[in-house]
N, C-alpha and C positions, 0 to 999 in steps of 0.2 A: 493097213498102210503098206506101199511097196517101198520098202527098206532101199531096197538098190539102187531104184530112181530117186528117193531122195538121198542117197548117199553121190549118188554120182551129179547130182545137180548140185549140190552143197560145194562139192569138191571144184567143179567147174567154177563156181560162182567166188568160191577161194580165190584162186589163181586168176580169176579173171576181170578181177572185184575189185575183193579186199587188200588182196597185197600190192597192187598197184598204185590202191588210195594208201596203205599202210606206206607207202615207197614218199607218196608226197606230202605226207602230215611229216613224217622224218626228217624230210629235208625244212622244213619252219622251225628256225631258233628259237622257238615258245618253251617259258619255264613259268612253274608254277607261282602264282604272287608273293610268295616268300621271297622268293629267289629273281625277281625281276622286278623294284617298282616301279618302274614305266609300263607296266603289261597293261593299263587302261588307255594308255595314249599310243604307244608304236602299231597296235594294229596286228600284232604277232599272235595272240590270245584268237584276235576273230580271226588270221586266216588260216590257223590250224583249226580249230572251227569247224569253219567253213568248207573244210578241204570232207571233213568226215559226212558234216549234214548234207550235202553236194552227193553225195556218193548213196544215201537212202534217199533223196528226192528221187536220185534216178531211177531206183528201183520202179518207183509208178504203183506203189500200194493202195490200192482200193483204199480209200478214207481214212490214210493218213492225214494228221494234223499235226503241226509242232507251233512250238511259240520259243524267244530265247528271251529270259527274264532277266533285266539290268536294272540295276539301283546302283547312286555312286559310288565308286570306294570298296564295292562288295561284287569281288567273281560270278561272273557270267552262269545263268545254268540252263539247261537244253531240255525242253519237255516237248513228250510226242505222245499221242494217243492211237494206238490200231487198233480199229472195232474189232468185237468178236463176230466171228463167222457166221453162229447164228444166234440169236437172245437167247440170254440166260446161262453161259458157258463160262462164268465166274472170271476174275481178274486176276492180272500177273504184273506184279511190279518188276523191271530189269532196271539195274544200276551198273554203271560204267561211269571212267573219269578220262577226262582229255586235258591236263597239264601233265606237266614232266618235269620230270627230277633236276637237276644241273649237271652241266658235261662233264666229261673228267676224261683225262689222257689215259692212254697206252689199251688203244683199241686193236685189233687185229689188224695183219694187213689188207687192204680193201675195203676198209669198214670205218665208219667213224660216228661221231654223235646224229650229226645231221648228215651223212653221206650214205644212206641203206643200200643193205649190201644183202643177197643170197648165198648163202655157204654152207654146202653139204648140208643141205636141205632145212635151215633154218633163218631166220629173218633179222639182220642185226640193224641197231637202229636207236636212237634215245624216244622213247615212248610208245615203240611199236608192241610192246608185249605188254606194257604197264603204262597207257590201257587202254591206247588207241585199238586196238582190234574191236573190243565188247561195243560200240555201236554200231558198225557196217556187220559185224557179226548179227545181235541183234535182227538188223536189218533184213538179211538176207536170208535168215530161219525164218522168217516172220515171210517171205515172199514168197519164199520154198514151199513151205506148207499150205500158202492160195493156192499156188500155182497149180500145185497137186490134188488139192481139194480135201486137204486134211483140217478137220476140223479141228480151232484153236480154240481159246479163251479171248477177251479184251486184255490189251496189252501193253499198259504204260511205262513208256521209259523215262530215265531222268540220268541226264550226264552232264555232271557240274565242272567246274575249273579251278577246285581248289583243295583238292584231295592230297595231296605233296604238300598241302599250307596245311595240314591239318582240319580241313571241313569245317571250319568255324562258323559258314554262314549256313551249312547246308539243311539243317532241321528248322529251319526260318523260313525259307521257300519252301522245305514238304510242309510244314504249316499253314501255309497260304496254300498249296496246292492239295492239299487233303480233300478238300470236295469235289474236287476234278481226279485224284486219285481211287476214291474209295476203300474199299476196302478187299485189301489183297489177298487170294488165297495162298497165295508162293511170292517171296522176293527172290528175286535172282541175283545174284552179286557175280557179275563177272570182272573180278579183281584179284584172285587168290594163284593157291601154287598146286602142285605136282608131286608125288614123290616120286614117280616115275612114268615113262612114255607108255608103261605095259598096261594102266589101268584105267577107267574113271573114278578121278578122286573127287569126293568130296569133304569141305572142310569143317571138321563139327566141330572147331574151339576156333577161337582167338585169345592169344594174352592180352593183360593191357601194361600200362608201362607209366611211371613216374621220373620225369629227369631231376635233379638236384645239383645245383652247381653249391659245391663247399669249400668256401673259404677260408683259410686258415692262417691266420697272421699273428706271428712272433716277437719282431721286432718294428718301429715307427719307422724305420728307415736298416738299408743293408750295412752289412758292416762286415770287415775283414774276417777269412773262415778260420784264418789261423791265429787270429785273437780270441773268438768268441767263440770258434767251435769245440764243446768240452763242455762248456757254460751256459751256453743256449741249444735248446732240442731244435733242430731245423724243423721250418713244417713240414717238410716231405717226412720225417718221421714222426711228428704229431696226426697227420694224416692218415698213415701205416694203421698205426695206434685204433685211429678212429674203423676205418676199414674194416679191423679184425671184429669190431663188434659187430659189423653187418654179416660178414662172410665168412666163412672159414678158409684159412688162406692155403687150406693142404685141400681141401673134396670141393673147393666152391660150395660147399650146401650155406642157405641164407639162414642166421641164426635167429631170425624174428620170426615167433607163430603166426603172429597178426600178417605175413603174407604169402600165407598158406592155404591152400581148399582142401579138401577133402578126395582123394583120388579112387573114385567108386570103382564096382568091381567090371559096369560096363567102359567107362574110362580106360581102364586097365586093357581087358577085351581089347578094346579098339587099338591098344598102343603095341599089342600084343602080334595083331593083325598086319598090322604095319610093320612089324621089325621083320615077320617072316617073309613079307613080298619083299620085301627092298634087300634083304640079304648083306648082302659086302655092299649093294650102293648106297646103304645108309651112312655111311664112311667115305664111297669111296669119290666121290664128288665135288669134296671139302679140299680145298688149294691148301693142302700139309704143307708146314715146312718140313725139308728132310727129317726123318728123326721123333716128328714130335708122334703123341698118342693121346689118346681122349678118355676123356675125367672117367669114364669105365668102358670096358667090353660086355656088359650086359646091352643087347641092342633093344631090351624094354623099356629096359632103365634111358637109355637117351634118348628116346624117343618121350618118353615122360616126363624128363627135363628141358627138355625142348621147347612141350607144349604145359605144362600142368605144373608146372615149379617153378618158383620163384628162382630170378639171376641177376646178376650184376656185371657191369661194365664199368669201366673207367673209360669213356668214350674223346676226355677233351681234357686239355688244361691249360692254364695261362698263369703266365709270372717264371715261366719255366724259359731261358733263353736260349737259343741254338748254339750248337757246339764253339762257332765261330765267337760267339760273345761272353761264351759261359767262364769268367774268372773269378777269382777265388774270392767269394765272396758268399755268406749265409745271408740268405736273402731273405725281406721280413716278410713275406708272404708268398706261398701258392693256392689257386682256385683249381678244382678237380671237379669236371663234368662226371655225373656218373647217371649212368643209364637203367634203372630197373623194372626189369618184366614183374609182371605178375598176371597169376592162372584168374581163369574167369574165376568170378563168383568172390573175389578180392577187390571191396572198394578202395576206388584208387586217391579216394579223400580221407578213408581210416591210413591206408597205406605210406600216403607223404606223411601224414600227420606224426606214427610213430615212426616211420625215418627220421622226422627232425629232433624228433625227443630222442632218438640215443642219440644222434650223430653229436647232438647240441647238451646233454647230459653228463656233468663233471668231466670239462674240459682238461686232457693232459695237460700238465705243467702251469695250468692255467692260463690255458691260448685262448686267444680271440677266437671262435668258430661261429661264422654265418653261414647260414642255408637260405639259398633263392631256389622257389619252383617253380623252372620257365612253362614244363607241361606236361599234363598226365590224362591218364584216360580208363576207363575201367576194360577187362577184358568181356569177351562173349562168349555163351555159349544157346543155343537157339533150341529150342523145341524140339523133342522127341520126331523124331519121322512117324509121321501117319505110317501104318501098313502100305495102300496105295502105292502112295508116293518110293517108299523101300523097296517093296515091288517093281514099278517103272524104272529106277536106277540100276535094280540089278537086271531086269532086263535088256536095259541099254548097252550096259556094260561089257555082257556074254554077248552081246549081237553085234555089237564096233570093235571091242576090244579084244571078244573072247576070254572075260574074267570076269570077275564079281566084280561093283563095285569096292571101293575102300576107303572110312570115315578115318580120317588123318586131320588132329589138332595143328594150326600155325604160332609159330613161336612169334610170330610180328603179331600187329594190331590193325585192325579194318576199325577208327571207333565210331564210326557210323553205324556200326553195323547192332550196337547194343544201342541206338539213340533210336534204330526203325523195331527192332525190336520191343521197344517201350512202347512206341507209338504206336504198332499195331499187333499186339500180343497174340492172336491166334495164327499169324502166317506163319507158316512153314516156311524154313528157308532153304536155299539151295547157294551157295558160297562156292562158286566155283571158280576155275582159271588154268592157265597157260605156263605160271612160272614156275619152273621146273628150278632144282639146286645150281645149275651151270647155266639158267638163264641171265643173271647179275644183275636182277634188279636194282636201280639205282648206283648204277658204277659203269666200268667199260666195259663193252660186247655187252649190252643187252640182248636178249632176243630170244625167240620162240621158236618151237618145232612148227612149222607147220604141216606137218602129217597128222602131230598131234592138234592141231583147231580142228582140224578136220571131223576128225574123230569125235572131239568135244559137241561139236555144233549136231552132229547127227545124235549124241548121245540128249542133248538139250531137246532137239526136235522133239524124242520119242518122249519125253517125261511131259511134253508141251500137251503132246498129241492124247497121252492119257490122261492129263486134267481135263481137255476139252472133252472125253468119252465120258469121264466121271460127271463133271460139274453137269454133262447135257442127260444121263441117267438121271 
C-alpha cells in the first residue's frame, strides 16, 4: 500500500470535503429528539441530513447504495451498503450519529453553536466533532482506498438520529436490517475520545450509568425555619444522611459491592499504559478551579476511576429556590438527581435495583424517600483483539503517529455499543474517535483537531486494508 499517497489524498479530501460539509451541517439548528419535539415536522433533522448524505453521493463510489428508514414518531436512520472489492473479503459494520446535543452560551470569540469557526487549527461547531465528521469520514476512506486500488472488505454503514436521545429505537432497525447487514467481522464506532493528539487511541471499556432522582420530603407543607428548625431535620440533611450510605464523603469511593467488577491484571496494564503517556496531561486538561486537587496523585489510580469504578454525582435538583427567593423557611421537600457510573461487566438492572434498597432502607427520622429511574444502561467492554487486528493498529500507529497504539477505558457510556455487541458476539470491535479532554463535548467550543482526523482516518485505512488482505488469504 503507498502510505504517502494515501496519506496525502486523505488529507486533501479533509480540507476539501469534509470540513467544508462539517462548516454546513454546523450552521443547521438540528437537536437531537429529546431536545427538539418539532424535529419530525421543521425539517431541521432532514437537512442536517442531507447536508452529510449530499457530500458521500458526491464522492461517485462504485456501487454505493443507501436507503433513509422512517417510521412515525421514531428518528430517522441512514443505511449505506459498499460492495467489497473483490468476493469474499468479509464485512465491516461502521457507526456514526448525526443529532446534536443543545446549545449552551459562552463560546469563544468567533465561534458559536451554529457559527463554525477555524482556530489554531481545530474545528469549533455544535456537532462537528460529536458526530458529524464519522460519515463523510467514512465516506471518503472508503473512496480513498478505490481510488488507489487497495483492496477492502464489504462495507455497511448505519448513522441514526437519536444517539443524544439515548438510542431507544436504534437495535429495532439493526433488527430489521440484520439480513442486509450480515455478519460483521469488525464494527467500527466512530464516536469515542482521545487521551491525546500523540497517539491512536483506542477505547477498550465503556462505563454504563444509572440516574435516580430522590425525593425526600419532611413536612406536607413549608413552615418557618425559626420555628421548626431544631425540631424537624430539613431534607437537605436527610439527604446528606442518605448520601453517606452511597459514597464516602472524604475518598468518593462507592460503598456498595454490588457496583463493582473485578479490575484484572490486563485492565490494570492498560490503565498503567495510559497514565505513563498522558503524564501531567492527564491533569492537565481539567478546567481547575484555582486551588483545587484531585481525589489522588496516583495517575493509575485515576485513570482506573475514571474508567473501571463505580462514581457519583449529584447532577440536578429541584425544590431548591434561588438565592433571590430563598427565605426562611424549612422547606417540606428536595428531589436530588444523581448520576451513577458503573464499570463494565455491572448490570445496570442488579445496580438500580440495590441503589433503591439502600437509598429507600430505614429512612432518617422517618422521612418520606422516593426513588424514580428515568435511565440506565449497562457498561461495555468487547472482545479481546484478535493478534491480526493488534498487529494492524500498532502498525498504523508507528506509521501516522510514530507510537504504539493505546487501549484507553471511557468514563461515559456508548449503550449501543453493548446491544451490537449482543447481537453479534464474534466481531471484533474498533471504538474509535476525535474527542479529545478540551474538545467539550456537549457544552461551549466543541471541536476537534483536525490534524488529528487526519491521522485517524489514515490509521482506519491501514487496519481496513489488512482485513481486506486477511479475509482475501
Amino acid at each position: 500500500m503507498d502510505s504517502e499517497s494515501l496519506r496525502e489524498r486523505l488529507e486533501a479530501g479533509v480540507d476539501n470535503g469534509i470540513i467544508p460539509t462539517l462548516m454546513d451541517y454546523i450552521r443547521v439548528p438540528s437537536l437531537s429528539p429529546a431536545f427538539d419535539k418539532d424535529w419530525e415536522t421543521n425539517g431541521k433533522m432532514e437537512q442536517a441530513m442531507e447536508i452529510l448524505v449530499n457530500y458521500v453521493k458526491s464522492l461517485n463510489i462504485t456501487g454505493f447504495t443507501h436507503e433513509i428508514l422512517k417510521e412515525p414518531g421514531i428518528p430517522w436512520l441512514f443505511f449505506a451498503e459498499f460492495p467489497a472489492t473483490a468476493p469474499g473479503l468479509g464485512t465491516v459494520l461502521m457507526y456514526g450519529h448525526m443529532d446534536k446535543q443543545p446549545h449552551f452560551s459562552g463560546w469563544i470569540e468567533g465561534a458559536d453553536n451554529t457559527s463554525p469557526a477555524i482556530i489554531d487549527g481545530k474545528l469549533y461547531g455544535r456537532g462537528g466533532a460529536d458526530d458529524g465528521y464519522a460519515l463523510p469520514s467514512a465516506a471518503l476512506i472508503i473512496k480513498t482506498m478505490d481510488d488507489l486500488g487497495i483492496p477492502r472488505g464489504r462495507i455497511v454503514y448505519i448513522g441514526e438520529n437519536e444517539e443524544e436521545s439515548g438510542s431507544d429505537h436504534l437495535m429495532d432497525y439493526v433488527k430489521k436490517l440484520k439480513h442486509k447487514i450480515g455478519e460483521p467481522d469488525i464494527i467500527v464506532c466512530l464516536d469515542s475520545g482521545i487521551g491525546d493528539y500523540e497517539h491512536f487511541w483506542l477505547t477498550g471499556s465503556l462505563r454504563g450509568f444509572t440516574a435516580l432522582d430522590v425525593t425526600v420530603k419532611v413536612l406536607t407543607v413549608g413552615q418557618h425555619s425559626g420555628d421548626v428548625s431544631g425540631v424537624v431535620p430539613s431534607s437537605f440533611r436527610v439527604f446528606r444522611q442518605i448520601l453517606d450510605r452511597i459514597e464516602d464523603p472524604r475518598s468518593g469511593e462507592i460503598l456498595i459491592p454490588e457496583l463493582y467488577t473485578p479490575i484484572t491484571p490486563e485492565i490494570y496494564e492498560h490503565a498503567a499504559g495510559c497514565a505513563r503517556a498522558l503524564g501531567p496531561n492527564l491533569l492537565g486538561k481539567i478546567n481547575w478551579q484555582p486551588g483545587m486537587q484531585p481525589v489522588t496523585h496516583d495517575p493509575v489510580q485515576l485513570v482506573l476511576n475514571r474508567t473501571y469504578r463505580p462514581t457519583l454525582c449529584v447532577t440536578g435538583a429541584q425544590g431548591l429556590p434561588d438565592l433571590a427567593n430563598a427565605g426562611n423557611l424549612l422547606r417540606p421537600s428536595t428531589t436530588f438527581r444523581l448520576s451513577v457510573r458503573l464499570p463494565p461487566g455491572v448490570d445496570s438492572e442488579v445496580a438500580a435495583a440495590k441503589l433503591h434498597e439502600v437509598i429507600t432502607k430505614d429512612p432518617p427520622y422517618g422521612a418520606t424517600i422516593e426513588v424514580k429511574i428515568p435511565f440506565k444502561g449497562n457498561g461495555f467492554a468487547p472482545n479481546p483483539l484478535e493478534p491480526w487486528l493488534s498487529d494492524a493498529l500498532n502498525v498504523a500507529g508507528h506509521k501516522y503517529f510514530g507510537n504504539e497504539f493505546l487501549v484507553m477505558g471511557e468514563g461515559g457510556s456508548i449503550p449501543f455499543m453493548g446491544m451490537l455487541g449482543k447481537e453479534f458476539p464474534q466481531a471484533q470491535f474498533m471504538i474509535i474517535g476525535i474527542l479529545s479532554s478540551d474538545s467539550n463535548a456537549h457544552s461551549a467550543n466543541e471541536n476537534f483537531s483536525i490534524a488529528y482526523l487526519k491521522k485517524l482516518l489514515c490509521c482506519l485505512s491501514e487496519v481496513l486494508a489488512q482485513h481486506g488482505r486477511r479475509t482475501k488469504a
